[in-house]
Backbone as JSON Lines, residues from 0, in Angstrom:
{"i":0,"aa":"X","n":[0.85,-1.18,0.0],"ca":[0.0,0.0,0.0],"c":[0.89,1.24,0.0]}
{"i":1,"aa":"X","n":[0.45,2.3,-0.7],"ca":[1.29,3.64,-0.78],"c":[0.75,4.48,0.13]}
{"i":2,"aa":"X","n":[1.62,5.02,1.09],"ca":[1.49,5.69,2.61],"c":[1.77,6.63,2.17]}
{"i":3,"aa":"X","n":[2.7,7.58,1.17],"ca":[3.41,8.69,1.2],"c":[3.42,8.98,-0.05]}
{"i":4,"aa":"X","n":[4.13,10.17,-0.51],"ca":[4.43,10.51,-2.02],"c":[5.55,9.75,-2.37]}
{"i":5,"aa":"X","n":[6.82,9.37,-1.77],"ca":[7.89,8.98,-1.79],"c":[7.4,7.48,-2.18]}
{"i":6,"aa":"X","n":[6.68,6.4,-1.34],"ca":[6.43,5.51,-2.18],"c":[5.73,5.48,-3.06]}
{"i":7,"aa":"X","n":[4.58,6.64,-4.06],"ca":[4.44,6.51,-5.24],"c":[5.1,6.67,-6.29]}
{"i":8,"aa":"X","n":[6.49,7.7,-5.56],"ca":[7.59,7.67,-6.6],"c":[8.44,6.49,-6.82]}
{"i":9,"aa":"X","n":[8.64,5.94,-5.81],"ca":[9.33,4.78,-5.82],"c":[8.98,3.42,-6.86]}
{"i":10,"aa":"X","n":[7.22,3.12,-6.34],"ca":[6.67,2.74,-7.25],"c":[6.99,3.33,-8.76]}
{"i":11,"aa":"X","n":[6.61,3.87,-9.49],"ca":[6.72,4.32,-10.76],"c":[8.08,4.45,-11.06]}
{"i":12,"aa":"X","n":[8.87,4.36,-10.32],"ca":[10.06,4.25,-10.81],"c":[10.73,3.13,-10.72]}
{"i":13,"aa":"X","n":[10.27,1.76,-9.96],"ca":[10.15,0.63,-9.93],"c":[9.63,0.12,-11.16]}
{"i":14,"aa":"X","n":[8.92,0.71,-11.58],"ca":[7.92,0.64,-13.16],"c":[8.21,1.18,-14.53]}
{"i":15,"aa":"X","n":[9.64,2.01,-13.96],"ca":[9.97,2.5,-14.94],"c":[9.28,3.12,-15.82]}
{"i":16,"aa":"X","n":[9.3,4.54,-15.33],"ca":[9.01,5.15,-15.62],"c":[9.09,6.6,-16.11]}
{"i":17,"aa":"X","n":[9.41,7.05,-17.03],"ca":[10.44,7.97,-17.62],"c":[10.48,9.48,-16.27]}
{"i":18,"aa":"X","n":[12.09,9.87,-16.37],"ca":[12.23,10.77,-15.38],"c":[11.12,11.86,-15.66]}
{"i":19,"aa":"X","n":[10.4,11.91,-16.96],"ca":[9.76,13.89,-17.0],"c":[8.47,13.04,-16.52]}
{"i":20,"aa":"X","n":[7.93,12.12,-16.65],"ca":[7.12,11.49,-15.59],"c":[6.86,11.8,-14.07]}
{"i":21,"aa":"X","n":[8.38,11.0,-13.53],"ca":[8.42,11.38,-11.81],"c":[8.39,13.18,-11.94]}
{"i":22,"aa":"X","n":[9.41,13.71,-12.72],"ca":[9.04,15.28,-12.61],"c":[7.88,15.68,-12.47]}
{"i":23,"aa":"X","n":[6.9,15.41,-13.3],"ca":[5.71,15.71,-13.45],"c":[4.83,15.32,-11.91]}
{"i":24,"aa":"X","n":[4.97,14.21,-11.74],"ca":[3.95,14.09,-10.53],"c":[4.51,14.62,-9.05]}
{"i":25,"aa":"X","n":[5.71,14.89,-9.26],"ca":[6.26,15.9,-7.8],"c":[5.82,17.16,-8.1]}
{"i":26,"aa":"X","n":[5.3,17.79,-9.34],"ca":[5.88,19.09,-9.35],"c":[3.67,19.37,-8.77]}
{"i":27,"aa":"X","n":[3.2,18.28,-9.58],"ca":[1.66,18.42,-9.46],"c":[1.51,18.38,-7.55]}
{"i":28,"aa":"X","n":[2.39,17.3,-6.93],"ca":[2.09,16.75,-5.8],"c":[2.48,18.3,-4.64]}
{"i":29,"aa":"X","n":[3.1,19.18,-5.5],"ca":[3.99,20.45,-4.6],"c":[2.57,21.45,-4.74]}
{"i":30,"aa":"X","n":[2.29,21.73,-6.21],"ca":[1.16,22.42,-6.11],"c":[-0.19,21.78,-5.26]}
{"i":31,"aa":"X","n":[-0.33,20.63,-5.4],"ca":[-1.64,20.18,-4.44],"c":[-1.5,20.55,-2.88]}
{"i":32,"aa":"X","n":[-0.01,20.31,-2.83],"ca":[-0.02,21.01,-1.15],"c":[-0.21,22.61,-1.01]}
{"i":33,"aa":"X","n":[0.41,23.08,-1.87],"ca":[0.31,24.36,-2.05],"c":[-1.33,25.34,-1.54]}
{"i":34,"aa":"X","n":[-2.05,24.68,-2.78],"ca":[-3.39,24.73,-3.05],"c":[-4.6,24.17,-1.76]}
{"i":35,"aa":"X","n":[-3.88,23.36,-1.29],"ca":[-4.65,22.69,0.1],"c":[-4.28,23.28,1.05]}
{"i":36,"aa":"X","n":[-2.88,23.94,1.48],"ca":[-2.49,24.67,2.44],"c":[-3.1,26.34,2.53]}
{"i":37,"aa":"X","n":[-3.81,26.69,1.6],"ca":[-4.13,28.18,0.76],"c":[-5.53,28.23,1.4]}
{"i":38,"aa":"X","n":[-5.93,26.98,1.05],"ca":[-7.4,27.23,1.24],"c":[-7.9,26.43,2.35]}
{"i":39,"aa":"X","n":[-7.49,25.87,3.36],"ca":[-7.84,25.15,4.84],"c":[-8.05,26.47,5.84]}
């Protein structure tokens, strides 16, 4: 089971999965905190 962001990266990169990939879902996972921290 994935607890964290770190093991979904891990996963997908276990899966191989191209680096602008993992880029992509850290950069989405920074704005979601962003965006959730803005508006709580």
């Amino acid at each position: 089971m994935l607890s964290t962001p770190e093991d979904a990266y891990d996963l997908l990169s276990e899966l191989g999965a191209p680096q602008r990939l993992l880029t992509h879902v850290k950069l989405e996972d920074e704005a979601a905190e962003i965006l959730i921290n803005k508006y709580e």
